[in-house]
mmCIF file as Biopython writes it, N, C-alpha, C and O atoms, coordinates in Angstrom:
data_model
#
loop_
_atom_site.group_PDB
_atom_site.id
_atom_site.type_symbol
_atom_site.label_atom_id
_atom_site.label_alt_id
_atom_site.label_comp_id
_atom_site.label_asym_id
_atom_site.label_entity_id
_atom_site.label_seq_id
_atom_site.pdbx_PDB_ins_code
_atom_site.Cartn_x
_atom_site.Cartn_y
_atom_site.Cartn_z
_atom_site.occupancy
_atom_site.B_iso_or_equiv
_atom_site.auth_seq_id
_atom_site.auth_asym_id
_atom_site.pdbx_PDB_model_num
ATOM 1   N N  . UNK A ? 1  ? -58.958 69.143 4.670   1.0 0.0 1  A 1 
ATOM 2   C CA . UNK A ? 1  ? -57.652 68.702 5.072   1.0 0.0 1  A 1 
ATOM 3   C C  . UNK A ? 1  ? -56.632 69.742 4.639   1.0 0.0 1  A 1 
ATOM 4   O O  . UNK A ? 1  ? -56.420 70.218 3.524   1.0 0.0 1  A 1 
ATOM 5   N N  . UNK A ? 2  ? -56.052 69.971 5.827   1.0 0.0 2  A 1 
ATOM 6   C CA . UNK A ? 2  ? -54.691 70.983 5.095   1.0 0.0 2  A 1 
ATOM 7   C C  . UNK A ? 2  ? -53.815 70.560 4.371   1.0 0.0 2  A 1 
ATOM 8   O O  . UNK A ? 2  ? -53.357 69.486 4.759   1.0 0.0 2  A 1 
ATOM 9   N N  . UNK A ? 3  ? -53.145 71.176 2.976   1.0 0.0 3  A 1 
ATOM 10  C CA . UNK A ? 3  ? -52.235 70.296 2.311   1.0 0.0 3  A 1 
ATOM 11  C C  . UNK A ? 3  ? -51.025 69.873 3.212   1.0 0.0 3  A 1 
ATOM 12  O O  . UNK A ? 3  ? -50.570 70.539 4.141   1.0 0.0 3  A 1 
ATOM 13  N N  . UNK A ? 4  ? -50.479 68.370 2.681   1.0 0.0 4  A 1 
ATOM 14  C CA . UNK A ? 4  ? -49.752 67.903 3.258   1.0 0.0 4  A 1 
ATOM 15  C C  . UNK A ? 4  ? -48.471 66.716 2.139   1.0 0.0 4  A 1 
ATOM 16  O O  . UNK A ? 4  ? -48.680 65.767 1.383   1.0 0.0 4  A 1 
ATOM 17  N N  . UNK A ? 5  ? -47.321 67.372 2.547   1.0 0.0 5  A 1 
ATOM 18  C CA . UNK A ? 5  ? -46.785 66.420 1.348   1.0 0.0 5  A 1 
ATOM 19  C C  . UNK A ? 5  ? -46.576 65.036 1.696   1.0 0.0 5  A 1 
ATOM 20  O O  . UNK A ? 5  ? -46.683 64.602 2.843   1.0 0.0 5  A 1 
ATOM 21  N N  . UNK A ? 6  ? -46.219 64.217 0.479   1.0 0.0 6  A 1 
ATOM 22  C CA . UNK A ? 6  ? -46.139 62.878 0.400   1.0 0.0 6  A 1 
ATOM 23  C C  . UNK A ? 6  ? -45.162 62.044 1.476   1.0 0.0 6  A 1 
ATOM 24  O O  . UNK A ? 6  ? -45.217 61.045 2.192   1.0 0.0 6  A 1 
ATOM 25  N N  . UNK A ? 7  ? -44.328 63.005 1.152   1.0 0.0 7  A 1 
ATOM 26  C CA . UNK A ? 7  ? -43.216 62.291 2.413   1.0 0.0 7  A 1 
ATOM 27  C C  . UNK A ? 7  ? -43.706 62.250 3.958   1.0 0.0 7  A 1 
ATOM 28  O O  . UNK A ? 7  ? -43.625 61.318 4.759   1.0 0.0 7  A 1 
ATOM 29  N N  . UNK A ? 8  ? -44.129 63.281 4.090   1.0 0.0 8  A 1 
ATOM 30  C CA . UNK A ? 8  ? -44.738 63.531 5.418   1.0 0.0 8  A 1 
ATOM 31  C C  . UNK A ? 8  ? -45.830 62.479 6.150   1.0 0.0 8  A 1 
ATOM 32  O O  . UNK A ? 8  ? -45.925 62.161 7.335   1.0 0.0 8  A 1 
ATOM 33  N N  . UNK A ? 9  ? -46.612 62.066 4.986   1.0 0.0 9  A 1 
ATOM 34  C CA . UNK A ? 9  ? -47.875 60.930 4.806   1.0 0.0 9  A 1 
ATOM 35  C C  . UNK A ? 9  ? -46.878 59.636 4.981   1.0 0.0 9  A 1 
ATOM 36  O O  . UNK A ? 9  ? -47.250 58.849 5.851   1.0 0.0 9  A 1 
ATOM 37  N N  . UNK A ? 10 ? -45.759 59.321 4.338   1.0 0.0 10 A 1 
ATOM 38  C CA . UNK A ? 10 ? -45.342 58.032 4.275   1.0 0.0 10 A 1 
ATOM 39  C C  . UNK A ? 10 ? -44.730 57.922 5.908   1.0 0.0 10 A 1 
ATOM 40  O O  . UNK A ? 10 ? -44.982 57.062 6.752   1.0 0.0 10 A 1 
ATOM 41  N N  . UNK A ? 11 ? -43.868 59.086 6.004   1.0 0.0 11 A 1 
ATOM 42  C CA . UNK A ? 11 ? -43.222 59.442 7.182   1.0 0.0 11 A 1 
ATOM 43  C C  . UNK A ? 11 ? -44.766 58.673 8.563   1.0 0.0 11 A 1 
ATOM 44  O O  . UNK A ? 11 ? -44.796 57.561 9.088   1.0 0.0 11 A 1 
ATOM 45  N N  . UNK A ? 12 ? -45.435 59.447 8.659   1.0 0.0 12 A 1 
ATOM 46  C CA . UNK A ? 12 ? -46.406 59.492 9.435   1.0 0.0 12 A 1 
ATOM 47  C C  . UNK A ? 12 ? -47.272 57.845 9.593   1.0 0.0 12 A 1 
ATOM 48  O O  . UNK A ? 12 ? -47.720 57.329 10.617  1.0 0.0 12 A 1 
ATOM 49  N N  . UNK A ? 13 ? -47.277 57.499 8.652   1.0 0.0 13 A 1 
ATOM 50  C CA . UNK A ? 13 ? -47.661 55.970 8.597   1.0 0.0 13 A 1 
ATOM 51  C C  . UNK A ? 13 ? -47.012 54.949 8.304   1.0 0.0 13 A 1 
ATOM 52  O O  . UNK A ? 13 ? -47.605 53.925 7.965   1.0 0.0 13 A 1 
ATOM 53  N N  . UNK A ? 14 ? -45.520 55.018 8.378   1.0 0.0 14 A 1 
ATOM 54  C CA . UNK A ? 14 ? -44.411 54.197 8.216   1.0 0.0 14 A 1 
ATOM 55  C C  . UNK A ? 14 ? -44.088 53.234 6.846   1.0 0.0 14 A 1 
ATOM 56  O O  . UNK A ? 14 ? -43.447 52.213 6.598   1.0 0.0 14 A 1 
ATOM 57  N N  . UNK A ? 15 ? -45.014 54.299 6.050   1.0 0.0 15 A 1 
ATOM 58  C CA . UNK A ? 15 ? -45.417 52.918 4.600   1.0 0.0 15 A 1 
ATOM 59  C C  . UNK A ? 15 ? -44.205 53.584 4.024   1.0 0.0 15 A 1 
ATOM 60  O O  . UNK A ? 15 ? -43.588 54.567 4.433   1.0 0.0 15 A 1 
ATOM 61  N N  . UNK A ? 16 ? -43.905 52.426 2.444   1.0 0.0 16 A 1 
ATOM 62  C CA . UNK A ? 16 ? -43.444 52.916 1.737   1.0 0.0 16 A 1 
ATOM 63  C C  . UNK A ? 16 ? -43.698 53.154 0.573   1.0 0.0 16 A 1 
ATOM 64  O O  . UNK A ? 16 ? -44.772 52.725 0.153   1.0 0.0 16 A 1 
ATOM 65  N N  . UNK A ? 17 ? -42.573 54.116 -0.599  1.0 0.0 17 A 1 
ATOM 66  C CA . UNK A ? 17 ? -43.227 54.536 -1.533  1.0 0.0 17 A 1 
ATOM 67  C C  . UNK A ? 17 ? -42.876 53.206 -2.740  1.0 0.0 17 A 1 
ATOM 68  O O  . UNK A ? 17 ? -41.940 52.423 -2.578  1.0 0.0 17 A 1 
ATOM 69  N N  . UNK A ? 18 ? -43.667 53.164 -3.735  1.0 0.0 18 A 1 
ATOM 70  C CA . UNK A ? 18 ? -44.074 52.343 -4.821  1.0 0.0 18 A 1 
ATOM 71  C C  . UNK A ? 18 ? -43.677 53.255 -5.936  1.0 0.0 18 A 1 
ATOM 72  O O  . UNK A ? 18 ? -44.373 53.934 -6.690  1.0 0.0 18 A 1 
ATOM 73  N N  . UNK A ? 19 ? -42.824 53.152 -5.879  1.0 0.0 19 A 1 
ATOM 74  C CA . UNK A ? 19 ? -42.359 54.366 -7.564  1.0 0.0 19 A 1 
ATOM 75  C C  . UNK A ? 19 ? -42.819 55.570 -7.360  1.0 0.0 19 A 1 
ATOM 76  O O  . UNK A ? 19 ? -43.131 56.313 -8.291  1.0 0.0 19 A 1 
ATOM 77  N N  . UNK A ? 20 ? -42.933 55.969 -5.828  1.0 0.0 20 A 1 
ATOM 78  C CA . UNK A ? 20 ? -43.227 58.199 -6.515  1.0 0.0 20 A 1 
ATOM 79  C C  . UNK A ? 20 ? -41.815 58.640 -6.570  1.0 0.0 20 A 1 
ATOM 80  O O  . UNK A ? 20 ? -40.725 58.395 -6.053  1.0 0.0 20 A 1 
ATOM 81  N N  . UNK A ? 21 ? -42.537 59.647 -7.723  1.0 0.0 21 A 1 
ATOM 82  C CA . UNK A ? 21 ? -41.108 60.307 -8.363  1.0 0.0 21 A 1 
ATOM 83  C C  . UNK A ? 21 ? -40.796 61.502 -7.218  1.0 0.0 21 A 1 
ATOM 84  O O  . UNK A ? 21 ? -39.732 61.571 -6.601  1.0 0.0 21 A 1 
ATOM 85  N N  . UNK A ? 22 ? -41.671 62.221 -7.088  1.0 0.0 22 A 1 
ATOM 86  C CA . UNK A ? 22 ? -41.470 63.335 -6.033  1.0 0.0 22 A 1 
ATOM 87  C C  . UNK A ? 22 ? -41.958 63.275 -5.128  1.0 0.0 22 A 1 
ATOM 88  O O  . UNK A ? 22 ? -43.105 63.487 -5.523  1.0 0.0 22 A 1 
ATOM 89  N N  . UNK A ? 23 ? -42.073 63.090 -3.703  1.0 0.0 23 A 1 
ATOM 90  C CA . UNK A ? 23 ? -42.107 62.593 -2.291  1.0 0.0 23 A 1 
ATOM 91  C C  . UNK A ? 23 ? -42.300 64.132 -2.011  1.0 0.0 23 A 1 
ATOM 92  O O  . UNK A ? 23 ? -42.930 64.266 -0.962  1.0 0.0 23 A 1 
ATOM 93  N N  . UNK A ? 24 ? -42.049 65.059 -2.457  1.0 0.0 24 A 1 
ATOM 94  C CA . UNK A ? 24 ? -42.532 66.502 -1.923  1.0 0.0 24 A 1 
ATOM 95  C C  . UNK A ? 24 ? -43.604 67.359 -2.490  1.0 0.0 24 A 1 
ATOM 96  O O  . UNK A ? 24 ? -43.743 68.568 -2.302  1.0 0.0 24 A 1 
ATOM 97  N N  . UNK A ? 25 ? -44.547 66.351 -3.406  1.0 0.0 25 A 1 
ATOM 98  C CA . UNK A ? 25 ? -45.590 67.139 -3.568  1.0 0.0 25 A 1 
ATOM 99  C C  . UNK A ? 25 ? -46.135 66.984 -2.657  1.0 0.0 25 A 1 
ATOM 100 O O  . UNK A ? 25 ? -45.909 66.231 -1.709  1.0 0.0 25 A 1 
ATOM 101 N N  . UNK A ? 26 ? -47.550 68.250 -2.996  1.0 0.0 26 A 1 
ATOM 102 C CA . UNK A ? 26 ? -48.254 67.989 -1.925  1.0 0.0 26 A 1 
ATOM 103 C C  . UNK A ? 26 ? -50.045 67.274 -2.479  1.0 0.0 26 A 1 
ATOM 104 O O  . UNK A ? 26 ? -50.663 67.148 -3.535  1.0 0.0 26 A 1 
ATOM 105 N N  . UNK A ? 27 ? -50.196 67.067 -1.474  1.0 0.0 27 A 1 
ATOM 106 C CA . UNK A ? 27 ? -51.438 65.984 -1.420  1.0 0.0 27 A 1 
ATOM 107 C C  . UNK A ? 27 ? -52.489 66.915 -0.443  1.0 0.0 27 A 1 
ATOM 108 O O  . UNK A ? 27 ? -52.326 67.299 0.715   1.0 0.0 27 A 1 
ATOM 109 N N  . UNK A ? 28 ? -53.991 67.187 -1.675  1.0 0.0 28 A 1 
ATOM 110 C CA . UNK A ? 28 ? -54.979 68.299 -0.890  1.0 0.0 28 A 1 
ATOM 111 C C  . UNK A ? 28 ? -56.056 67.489 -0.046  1.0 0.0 28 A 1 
ATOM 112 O O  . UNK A ? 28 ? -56.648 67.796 0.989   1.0 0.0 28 A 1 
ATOM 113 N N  . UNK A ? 29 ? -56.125 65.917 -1.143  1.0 0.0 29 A 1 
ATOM 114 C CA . UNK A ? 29 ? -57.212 65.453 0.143   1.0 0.0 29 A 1 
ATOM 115 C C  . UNK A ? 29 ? -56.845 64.169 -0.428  1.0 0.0 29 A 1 
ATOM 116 O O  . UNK A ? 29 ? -56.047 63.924 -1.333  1.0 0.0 29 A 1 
ATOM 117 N N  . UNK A ? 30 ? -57.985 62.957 0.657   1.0 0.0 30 A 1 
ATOM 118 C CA . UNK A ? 30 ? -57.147 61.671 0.285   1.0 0.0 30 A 1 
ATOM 119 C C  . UNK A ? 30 ? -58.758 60.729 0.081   1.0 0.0 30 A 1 
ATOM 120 O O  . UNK A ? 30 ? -59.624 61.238 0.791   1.0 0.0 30 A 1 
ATOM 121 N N  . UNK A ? 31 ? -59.105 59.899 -0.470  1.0 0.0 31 A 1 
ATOM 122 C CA . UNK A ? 31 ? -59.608 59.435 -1.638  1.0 0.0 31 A 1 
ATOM 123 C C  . UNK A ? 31 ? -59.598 57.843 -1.067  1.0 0.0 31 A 1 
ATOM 124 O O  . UNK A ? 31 ? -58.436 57.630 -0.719  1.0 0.0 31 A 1 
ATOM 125 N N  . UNK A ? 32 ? -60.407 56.659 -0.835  1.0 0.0 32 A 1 
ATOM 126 C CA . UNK A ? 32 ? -60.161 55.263 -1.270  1.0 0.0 32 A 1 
ATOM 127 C C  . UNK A ? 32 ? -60.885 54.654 -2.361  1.0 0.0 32 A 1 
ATOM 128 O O  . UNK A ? 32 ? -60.881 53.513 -2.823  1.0 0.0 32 A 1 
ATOM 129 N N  . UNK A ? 33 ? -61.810 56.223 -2.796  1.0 0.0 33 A 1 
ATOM 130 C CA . UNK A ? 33 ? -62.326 55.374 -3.976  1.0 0.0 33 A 1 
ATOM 131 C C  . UNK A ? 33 ? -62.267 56.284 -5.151  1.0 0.0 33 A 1 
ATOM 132 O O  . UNK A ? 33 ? -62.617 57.455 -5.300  1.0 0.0 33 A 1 
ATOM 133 N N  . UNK A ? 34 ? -61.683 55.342 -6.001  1.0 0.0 34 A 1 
ATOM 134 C CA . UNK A ? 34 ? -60.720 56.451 -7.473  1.0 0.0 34 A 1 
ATOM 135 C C  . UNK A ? 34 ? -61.481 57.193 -8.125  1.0 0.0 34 A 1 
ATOM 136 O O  . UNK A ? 34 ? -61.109 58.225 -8.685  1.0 0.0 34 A 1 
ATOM 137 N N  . UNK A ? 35 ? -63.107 56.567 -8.126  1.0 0.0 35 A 1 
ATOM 138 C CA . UNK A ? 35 ? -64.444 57.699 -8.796  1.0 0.0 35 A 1 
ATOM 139 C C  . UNK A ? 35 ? -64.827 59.177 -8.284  1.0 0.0 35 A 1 
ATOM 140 O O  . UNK A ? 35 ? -65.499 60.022 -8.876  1.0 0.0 35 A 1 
ATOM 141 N N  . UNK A ? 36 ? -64.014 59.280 -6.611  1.0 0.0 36 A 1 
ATOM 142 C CA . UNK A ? 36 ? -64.146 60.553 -6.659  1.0 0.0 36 A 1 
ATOM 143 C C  . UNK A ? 36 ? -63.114 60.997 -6.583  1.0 0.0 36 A 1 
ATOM 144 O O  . UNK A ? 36 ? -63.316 61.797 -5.670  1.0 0.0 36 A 1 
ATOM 145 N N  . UNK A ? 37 ? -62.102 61.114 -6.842  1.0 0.0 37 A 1 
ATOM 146 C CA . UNK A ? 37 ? -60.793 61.582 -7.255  1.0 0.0 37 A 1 
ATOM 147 C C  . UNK A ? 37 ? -60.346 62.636 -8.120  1.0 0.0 37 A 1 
ATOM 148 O O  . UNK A ? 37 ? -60.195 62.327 -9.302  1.0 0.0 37 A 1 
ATOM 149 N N  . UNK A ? 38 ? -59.982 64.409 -7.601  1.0 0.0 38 A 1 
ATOM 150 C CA . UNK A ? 38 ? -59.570 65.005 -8.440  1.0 0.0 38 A 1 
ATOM 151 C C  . UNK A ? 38 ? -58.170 65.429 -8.551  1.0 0.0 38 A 1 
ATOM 152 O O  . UNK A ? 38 ? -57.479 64.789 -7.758  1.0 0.0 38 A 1 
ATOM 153 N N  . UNK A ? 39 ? -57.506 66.264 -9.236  1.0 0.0 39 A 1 
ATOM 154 C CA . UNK A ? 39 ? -56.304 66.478 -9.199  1.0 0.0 39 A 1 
ATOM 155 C C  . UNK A ? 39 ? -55.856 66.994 -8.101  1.0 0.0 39 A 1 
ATOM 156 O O  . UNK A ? 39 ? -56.297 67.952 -7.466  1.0 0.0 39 A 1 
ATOM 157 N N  . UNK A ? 40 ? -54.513 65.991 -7.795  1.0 0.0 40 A 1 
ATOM 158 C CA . UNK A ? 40 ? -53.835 66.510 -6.744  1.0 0.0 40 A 1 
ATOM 159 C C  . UNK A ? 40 ? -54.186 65.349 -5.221  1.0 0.0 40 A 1 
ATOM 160 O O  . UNK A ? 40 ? -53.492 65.425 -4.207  1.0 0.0 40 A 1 
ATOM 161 N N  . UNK A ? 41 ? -55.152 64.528 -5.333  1.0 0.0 41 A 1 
ATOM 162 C CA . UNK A ? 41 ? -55.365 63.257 -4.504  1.0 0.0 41 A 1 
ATOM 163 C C  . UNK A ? 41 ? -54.336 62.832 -4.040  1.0 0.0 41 A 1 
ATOM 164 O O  . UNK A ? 41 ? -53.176 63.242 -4.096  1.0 0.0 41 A 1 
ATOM 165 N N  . UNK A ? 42 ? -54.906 61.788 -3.463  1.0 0.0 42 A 1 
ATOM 166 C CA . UNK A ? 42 ? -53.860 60.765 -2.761  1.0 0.0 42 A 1 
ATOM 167 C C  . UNK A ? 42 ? -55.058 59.641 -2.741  1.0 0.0 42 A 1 
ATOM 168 O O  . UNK A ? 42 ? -56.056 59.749 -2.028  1.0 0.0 42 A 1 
ATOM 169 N N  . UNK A ? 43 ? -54.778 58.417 -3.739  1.0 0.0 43 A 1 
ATOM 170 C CA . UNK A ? 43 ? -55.683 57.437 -3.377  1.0 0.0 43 A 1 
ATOM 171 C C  . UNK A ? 43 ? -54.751 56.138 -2.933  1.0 0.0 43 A 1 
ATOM 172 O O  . UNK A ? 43 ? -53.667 55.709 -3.329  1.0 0.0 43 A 1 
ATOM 173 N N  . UNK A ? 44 ? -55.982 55.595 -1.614  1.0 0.0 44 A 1 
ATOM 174 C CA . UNK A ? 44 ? -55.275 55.067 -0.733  1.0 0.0 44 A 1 
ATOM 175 C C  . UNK A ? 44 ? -56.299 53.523 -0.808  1.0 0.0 44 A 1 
ATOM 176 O O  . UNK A ? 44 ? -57.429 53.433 -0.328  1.0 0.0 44 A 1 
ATOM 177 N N  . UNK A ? 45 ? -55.565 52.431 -1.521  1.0 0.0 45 A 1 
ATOM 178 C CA . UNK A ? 45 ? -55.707 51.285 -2.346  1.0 0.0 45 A 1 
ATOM 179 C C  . UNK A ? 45 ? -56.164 50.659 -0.899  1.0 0.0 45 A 1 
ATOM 180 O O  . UNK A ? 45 ? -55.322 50.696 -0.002  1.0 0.0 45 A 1 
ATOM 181 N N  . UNK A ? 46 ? -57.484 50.069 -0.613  1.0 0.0 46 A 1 
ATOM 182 C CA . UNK A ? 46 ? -57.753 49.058 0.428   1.0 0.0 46 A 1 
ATOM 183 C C  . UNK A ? 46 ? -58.775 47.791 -0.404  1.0 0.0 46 A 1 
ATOM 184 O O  . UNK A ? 46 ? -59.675 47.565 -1.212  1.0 0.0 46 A 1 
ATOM 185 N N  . UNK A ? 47 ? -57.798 47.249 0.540   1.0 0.0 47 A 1 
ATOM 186 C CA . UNK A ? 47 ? -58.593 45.519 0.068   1.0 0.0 47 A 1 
ATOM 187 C C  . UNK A ? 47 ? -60.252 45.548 0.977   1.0 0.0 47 A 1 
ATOM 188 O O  . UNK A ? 47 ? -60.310 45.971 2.132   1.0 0.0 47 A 1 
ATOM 189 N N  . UNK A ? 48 ? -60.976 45.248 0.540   1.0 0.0 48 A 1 
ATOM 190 C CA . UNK A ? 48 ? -61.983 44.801 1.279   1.0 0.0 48 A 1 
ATOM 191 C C  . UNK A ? 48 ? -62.976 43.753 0.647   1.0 0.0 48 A 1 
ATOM 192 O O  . UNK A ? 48 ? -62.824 43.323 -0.497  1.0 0.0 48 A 1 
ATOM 193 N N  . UNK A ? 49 ? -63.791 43.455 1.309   1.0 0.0 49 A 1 
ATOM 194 C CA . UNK A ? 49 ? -64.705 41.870 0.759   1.0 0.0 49 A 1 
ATOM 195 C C  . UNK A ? 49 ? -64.943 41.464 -0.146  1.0 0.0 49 A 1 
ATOM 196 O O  . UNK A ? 49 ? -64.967 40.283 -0.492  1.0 0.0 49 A 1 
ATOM 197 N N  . UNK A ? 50 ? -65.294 42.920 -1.026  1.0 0.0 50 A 1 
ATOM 198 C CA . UNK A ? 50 ? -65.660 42.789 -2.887  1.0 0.0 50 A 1 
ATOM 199 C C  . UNK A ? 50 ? -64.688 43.252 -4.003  1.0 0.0 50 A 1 
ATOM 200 O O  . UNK A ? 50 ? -64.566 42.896 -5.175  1.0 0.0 50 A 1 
ATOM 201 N N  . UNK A ? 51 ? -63.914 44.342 -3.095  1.0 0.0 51 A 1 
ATOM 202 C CA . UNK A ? 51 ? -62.725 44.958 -4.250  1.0 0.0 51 A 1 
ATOM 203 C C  . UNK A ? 51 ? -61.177 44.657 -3.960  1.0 0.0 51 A 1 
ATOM 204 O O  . UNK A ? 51 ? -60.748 44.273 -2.872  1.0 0.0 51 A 1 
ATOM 205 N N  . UNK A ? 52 ? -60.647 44.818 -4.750  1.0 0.0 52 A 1 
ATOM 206 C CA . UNK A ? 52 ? -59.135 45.097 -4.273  1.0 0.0 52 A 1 
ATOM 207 C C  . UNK A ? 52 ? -58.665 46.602 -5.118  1.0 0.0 52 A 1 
ATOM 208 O O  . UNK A ? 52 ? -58.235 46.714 -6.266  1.0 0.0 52 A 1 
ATOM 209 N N  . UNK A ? 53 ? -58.917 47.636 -4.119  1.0 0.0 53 A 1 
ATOM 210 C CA . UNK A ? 53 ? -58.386 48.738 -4.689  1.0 0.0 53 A 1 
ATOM 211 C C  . UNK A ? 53 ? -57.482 48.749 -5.446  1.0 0.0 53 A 1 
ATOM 212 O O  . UNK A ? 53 ? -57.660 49.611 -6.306  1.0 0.0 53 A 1 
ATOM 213 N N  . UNK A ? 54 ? -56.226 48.002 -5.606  1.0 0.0 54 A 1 
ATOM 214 C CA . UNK A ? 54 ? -54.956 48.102 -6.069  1.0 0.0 54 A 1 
ATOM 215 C C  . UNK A ? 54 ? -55.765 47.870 -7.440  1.0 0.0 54 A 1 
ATOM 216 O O  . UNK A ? 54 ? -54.946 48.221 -8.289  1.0 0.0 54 A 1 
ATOM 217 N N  . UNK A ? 55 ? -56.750 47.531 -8.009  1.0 0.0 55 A 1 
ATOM 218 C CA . UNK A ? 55 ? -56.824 47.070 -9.527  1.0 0.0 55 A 1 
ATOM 219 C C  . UNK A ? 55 ? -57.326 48.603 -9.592  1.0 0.0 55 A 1 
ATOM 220 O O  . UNK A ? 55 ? -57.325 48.756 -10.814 1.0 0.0 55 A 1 
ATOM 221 N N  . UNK A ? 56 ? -57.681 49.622 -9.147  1.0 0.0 56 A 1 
ATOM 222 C CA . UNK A ? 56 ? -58.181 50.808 -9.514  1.0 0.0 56 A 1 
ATOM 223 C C  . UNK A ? 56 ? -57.220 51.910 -10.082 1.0 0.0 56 A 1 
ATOM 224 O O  . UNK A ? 56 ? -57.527 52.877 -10.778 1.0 0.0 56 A 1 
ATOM 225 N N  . UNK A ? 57 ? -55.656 51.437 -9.499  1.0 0.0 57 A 1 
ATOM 226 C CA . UNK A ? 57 ? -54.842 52.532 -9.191  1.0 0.0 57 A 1 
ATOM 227 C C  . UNK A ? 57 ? -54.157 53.065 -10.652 1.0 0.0 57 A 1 
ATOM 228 O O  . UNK A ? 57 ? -53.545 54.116 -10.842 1.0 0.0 57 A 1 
ATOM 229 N N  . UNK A ? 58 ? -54.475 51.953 -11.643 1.0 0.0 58 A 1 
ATOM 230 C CA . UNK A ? 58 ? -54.082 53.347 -12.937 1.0 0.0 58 A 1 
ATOM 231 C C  . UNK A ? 58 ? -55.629 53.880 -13.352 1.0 0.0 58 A 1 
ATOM 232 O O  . UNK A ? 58 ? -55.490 54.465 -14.426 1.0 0.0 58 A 1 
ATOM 233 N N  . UNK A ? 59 ? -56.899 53.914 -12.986 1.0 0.0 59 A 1 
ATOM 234 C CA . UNK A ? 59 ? -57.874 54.957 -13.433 1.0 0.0 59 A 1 
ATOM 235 C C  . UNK A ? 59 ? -57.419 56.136 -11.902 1.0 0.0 59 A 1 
ATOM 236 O O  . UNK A ? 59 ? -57.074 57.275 -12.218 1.0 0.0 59 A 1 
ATOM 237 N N  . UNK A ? 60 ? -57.436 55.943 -11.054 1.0 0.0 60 A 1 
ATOM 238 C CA . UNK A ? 60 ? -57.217 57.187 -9.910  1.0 0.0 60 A 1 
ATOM 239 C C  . UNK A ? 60 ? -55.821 58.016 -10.380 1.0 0.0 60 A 1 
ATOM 240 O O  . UNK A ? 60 ? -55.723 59.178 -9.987  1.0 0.0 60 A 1 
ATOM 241 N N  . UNK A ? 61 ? -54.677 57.417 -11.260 1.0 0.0 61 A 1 
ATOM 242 C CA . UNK A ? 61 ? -53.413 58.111 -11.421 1.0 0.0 61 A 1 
ATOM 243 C C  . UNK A ? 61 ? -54.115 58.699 -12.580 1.0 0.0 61 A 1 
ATOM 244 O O  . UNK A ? 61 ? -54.374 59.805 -12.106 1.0 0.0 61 A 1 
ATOM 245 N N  . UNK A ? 62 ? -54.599 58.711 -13.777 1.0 0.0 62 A 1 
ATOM 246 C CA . UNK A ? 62 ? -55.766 58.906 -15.008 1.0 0.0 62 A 1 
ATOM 247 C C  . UNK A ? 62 ? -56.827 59.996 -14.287 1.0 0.0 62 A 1 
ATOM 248 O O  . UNK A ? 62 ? -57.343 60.819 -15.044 1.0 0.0 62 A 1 
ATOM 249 N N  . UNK A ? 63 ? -57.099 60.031 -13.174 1.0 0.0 63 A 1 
ATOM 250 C CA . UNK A ? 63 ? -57.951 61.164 -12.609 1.0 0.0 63 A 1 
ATOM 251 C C  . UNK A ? 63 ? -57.046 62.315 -12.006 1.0 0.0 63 A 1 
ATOM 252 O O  . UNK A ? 63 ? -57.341 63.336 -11.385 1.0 0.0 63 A 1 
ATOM 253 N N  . UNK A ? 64 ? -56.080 61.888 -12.333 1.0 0.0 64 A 1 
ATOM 254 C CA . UNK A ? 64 ? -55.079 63.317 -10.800 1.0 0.0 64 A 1 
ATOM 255 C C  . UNK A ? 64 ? -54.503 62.801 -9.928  1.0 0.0 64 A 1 
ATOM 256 O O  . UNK A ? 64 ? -53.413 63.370 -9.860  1.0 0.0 64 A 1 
ATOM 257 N N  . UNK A ? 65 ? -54.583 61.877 -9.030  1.0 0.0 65 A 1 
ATOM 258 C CA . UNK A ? 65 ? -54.143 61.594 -8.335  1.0 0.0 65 A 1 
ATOM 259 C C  . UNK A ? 65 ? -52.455 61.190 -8.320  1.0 0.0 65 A 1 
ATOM 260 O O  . UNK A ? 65 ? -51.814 60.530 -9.138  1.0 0.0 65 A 1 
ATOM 261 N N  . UNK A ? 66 ? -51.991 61.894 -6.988  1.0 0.0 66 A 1 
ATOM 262 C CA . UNK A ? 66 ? -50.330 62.435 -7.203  1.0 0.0 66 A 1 
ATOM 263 C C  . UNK A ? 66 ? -49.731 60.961 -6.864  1.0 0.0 66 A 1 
ATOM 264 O O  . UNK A ? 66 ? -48.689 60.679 -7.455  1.0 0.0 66 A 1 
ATOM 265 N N  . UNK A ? 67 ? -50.229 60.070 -6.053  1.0 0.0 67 A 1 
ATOM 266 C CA . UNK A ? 67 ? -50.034 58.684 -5.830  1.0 0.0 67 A 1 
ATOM 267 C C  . UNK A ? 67 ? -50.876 57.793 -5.544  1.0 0.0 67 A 1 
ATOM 268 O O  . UNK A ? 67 ? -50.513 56.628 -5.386  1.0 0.0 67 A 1 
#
């Protein structure tokens, strides 16, 4: 994935941000599961049958991940 900053990602999928401080970093690749997550991520919290990502999202911010 080519880097791409945060704003651009929110921009592009109409979401919004949850407390990022800087909306102009950039983000090298994007992640839904926080175990493979290195610096500079973007992990992207999905609910599904067994998990609720959102309980992951302070070990993926603890791995690198920029949001």
């Amino acid at each position: 994935m080519d880097p791409v900053s945060l704003i651009d990602i929110l921009t592009a999928t109409r979401a919004e941000s949850a407390g990022i401080d800087d909306a102009q970093r950039v983000v090298t690749r994007v992640s839904v599961d926080s175990r493979t997550l290195e610096s500079g991520d973007l992990f992207w919290a999905l609910c599904g049958a067994k998990h609720d990502g959102h309980r992951f999202t302070s070990e993926a911010l603890r791995r690198g991940a920029v949001a």
